[in-house]
C-alpha positions in Angstrom: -42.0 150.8 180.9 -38.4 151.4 181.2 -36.4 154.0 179.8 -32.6 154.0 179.0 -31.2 158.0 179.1 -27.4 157.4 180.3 -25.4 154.4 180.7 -24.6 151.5 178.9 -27.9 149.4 178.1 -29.0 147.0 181.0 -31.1 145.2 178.9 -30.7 141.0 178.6 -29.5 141.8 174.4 -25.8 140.5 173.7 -23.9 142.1 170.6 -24.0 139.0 168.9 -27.2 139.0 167.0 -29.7 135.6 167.5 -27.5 134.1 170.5 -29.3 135.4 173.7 -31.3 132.9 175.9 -34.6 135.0 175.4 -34.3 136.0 171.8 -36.1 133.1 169.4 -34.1 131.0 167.3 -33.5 131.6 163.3 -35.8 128.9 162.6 -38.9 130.2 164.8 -37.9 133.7 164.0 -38.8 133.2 160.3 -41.6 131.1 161.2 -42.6 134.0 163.0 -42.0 136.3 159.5 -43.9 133.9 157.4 -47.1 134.3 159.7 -46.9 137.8 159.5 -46.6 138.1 155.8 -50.0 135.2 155.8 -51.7 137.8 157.6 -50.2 140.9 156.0 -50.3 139.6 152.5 -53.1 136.8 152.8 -55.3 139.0 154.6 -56.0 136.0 157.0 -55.5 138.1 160.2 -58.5 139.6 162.1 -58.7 143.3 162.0 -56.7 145.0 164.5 -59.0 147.2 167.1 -59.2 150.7 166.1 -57.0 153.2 167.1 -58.0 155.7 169.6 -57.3 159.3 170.6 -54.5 159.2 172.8 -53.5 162.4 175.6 -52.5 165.0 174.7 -55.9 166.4 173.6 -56.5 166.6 170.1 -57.4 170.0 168.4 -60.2 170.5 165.5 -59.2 169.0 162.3 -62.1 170.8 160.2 -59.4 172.5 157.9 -56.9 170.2 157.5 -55.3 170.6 154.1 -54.0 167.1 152.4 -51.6 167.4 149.8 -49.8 164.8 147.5 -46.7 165.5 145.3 -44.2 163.2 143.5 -40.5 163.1 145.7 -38.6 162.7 142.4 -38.8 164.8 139.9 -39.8 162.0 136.6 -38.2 158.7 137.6 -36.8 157.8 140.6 -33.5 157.1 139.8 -32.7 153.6 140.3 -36.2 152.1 139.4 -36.7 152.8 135.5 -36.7 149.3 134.9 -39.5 148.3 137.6 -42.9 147.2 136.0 -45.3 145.5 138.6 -48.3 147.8 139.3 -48.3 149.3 142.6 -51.2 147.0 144.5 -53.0 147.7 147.8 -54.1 144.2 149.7 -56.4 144.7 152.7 -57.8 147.4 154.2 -57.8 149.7 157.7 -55.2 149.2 159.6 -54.2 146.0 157.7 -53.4 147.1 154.4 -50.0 147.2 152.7 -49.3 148.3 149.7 -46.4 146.7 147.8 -44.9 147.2 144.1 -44.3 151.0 144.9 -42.3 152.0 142.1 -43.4 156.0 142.2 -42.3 157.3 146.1 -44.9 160.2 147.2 -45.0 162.3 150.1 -48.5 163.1 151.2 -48.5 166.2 153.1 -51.0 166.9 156.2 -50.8 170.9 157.2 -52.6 172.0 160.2 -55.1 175.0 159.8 -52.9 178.0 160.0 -54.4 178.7 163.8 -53.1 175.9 165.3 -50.5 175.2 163.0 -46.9 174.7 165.4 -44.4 175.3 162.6 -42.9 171.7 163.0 -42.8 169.1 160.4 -42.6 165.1 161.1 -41.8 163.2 157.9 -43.6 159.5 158.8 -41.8 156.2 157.0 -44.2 153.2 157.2 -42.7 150.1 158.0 -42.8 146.6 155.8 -39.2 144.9 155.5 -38.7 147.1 152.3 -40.9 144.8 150.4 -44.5 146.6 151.6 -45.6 149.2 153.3 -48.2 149.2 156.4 -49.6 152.2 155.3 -52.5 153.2 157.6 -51.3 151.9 161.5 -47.9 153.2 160.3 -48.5 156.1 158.2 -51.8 157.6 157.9 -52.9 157.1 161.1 -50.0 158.4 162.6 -49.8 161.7 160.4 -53.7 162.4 161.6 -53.0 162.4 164.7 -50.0 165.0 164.3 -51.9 167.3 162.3 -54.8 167.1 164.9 -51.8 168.5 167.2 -50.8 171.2 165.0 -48.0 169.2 163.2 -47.6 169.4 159.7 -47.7 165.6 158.9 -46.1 164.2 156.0 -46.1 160.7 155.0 -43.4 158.8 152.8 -44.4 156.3 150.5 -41.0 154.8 149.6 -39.9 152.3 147.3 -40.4 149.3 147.3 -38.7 146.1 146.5 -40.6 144.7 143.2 -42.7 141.3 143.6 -44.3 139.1 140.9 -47.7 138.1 141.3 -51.3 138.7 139.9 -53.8 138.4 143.4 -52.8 138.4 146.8 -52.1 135.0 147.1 -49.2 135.2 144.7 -48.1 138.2 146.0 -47.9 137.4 149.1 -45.7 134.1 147.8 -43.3 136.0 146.3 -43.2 138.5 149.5 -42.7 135.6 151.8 -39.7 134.5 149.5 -38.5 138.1 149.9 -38.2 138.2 153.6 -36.7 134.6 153.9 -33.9 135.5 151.3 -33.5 138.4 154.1 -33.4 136.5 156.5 -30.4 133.8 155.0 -28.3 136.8 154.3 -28.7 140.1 156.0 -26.9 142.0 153.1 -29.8 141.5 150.9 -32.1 143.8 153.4 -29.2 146.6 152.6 -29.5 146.0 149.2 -33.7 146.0 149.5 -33.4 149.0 151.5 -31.5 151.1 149.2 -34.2 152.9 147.6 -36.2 153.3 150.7 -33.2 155.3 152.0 -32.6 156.9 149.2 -35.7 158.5 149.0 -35.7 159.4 152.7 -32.8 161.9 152.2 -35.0 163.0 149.2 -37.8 163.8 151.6 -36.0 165.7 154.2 -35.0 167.6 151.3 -38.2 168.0 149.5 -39.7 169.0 152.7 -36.9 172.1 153.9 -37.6 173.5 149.9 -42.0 173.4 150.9 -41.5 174.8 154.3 -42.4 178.1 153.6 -45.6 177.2 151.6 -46.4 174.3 154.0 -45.7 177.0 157.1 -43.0 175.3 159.1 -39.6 175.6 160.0 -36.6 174.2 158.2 -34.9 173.7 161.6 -38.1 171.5 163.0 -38.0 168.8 160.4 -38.3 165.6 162.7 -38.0 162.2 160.7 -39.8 159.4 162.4 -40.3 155.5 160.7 -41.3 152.1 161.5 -39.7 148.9 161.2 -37.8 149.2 158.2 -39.1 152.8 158.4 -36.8 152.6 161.4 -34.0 152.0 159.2 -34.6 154.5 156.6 -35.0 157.2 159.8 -31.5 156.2 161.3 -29.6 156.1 157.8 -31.3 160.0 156.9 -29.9 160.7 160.6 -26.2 159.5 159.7 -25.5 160.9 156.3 -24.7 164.5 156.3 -26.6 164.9 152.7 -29.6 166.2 154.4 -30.3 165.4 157.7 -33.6 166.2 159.6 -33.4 168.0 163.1 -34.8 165.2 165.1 -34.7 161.3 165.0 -37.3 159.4 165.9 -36.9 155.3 164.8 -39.9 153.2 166.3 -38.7 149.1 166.8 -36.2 150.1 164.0 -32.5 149.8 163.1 -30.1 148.6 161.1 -29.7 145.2 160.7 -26.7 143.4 158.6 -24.3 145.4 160.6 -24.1 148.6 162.8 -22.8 151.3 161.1 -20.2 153.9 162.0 -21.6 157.1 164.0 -20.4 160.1 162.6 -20.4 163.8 164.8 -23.2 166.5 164.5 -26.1 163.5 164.5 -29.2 164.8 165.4 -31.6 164.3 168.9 -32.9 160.8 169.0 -36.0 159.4 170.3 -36.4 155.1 170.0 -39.5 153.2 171.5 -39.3 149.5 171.0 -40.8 146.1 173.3 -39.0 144.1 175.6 -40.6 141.2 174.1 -39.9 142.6 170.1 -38.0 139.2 169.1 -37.5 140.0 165.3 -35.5 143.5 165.9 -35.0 144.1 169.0 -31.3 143.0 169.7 -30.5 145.4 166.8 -32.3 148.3 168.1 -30.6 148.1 171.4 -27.1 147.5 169.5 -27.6 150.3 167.7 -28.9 152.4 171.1 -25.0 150.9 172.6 -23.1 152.4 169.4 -25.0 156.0 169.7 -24.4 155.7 173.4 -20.5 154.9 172.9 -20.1 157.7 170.4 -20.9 159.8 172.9 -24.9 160.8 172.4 -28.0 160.3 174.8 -30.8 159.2 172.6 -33.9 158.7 174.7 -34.9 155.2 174.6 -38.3 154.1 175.9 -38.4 150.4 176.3 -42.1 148.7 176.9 -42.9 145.7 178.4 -44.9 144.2 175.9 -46.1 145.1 172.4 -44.0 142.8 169.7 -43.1 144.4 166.6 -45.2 146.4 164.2 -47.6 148.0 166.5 -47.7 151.1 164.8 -51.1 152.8 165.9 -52.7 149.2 166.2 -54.5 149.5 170.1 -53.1 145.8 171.7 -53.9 146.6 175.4 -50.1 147.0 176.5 -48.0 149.9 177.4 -46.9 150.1 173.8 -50.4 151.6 173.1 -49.4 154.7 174.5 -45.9 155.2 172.5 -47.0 158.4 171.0 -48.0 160.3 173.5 -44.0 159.5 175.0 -43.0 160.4 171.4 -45.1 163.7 171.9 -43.8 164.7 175.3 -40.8 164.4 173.8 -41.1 166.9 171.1 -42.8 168.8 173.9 -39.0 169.4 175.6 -37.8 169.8 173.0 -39.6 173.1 172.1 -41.5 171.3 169.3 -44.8 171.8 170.2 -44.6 175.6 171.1 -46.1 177.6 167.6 -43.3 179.9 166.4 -43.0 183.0 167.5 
């Protein structure tokens, strides 16, 4: 594993996105989507191994409190219109959940014993049409709260899809990401309600924390994948930013975005061999760099894209417990005094 603190990036990514010798071509890059929605959406693939407890040691988790509440207040603006029924295909740490139409926040709060006093909002990833909602959600916020975190997931929006089963579901989801993939303005335009609902969050969260026992000033904001995406475009507006950054194999995609003063500590974990995003994560690593910020940037060997919490074997496995240490300097780990 390498990691990238100070410099400009080493890594064998050019700026121009799809052109590098070891990055795939367009055609085998959304060959490689399509297989990934058959499996995601098909539920062809084979059950990824379980996810294990990872250092640092866990505390108890017998009175963990679970809460759900609405992020909008009635309709999310933007979405009145949307009809499809919000579906769940698969199950464990396969299962998306596509046609989300009403974004939640489900809330995991450490007993008040161990409870730290920091928040980490979690943002599944999916490509803005589903959302992997277990390995990059669920899974995730239990093991936060088992470290005294207060946990709380974000069920965004979601692009709508037609479709009665899975099969035509996961049709009309494949169509999705290849109309992405022929014009990278279209995964702004899907992503607008995802990111619109992660400024809602960070908000939603600061007006809880003194019922949900945390600090408004440790509101991290971590997300996956398109997750990612949502994370870095909460960081950049000044609506509502959280505290702390933390993308996973995420950033944004049809163009890199201006970097505005006052952004907040960054933390990016991503694989050497991630062919779908990685050039943009490391472009968007460059621009923080050039505007003058030092994001930590842990870089794995191995791993792909979409690991989430998924155990694979490779140094990737271990991402959280680098994400951890890094909340650790940070101060975040420390209960408030």
């Amino acid at each position: 594993m390498q990691k990238q603190e100070s410099g400009k990036s080493n890594l064998e990514f050019p700026a121009s996105r799809f052109n590098a010798a070891n990055s795939m071509s367009r055609k085998h890059r959304k060959s490689l989507i399509s297989l990934s929605l058959i499996a995601a959406f098909l539920l062809t693939a084979a059950s990824a191994q379980e996810s294990k407890n990872s250092k640092p040691e866990q505390a108890t988790t017998s009175a963990i409190t679970t809460k759900v509440i609405n992020l909008w207040p009635g309709i999310a603006p933007g979405s009145e219109q949307w009809k499809q029924p919000e579906t769940n295909l698969g199950s464990g740490s396969m299962e998306t959940t596509v046609n989300v139409s009403t974004p939640t926040l489900t809330a995991y709060l450490p007993d008040p014993s161990t409870a730290i006093g920091t928040a980490v909002i979690v943002a599944p990833g999916g490509g803005f049409i589903g959302l992997s909602v277990n390995s990059e959600g669920h899974d995730v916020a239990k093991w936060l709260v088992a470290r005294g975190f207060a946990a709380i997931v974000l069920k965004y929006r979601t692009v709508p899809i037609e479709g009665k089963d899975a099969t035509q579901l996961g049709q009309s989801a494949r169509a999705a990401f290849m109309a992405q993939m022929s014009n990278h303005a279209q995964i702004d335009e899907d992503g607008k309600y995802g990111i619109a609902d992660g400024i809602q969050a960070v908000k939603v969260v600061r007006a809880h924390a003194a019922e949900w026992g945390i600090s408004t000033d440790r509101i991290v904001f971590t997300g996956f994948s398109a997750g990612g995406m949502i994370t870095d475009f909460t960081a950049l507006q000044p609506d509502a930013r959280p505290n702390y950054a933390a993308p996973i194999y995420g950033a944004p995609i049809s163009h890199v975005p201006p970097i505005p003063q006052g952004l907040p500590p960054f933390f990016m974990a991503m694989a050497q061999d991630d062919n779908l995003a990685g050039t943009y994560i490391v472009a968007f690593y460059d621009a923080l760099k050039a505007a003058g910020y030092k994001p930590e940037f842990h870089i794995f060997s191995h791993g792909g894209h979409g690991w989430g919490m998924r155990k694979q074997g490779t140094s990737s496995d271990h991402w959280i417990d680098e994400f951890y240490y890094w909340l650790e300097a940070h101060g975040l780990t420390r209960p408030l005094k």
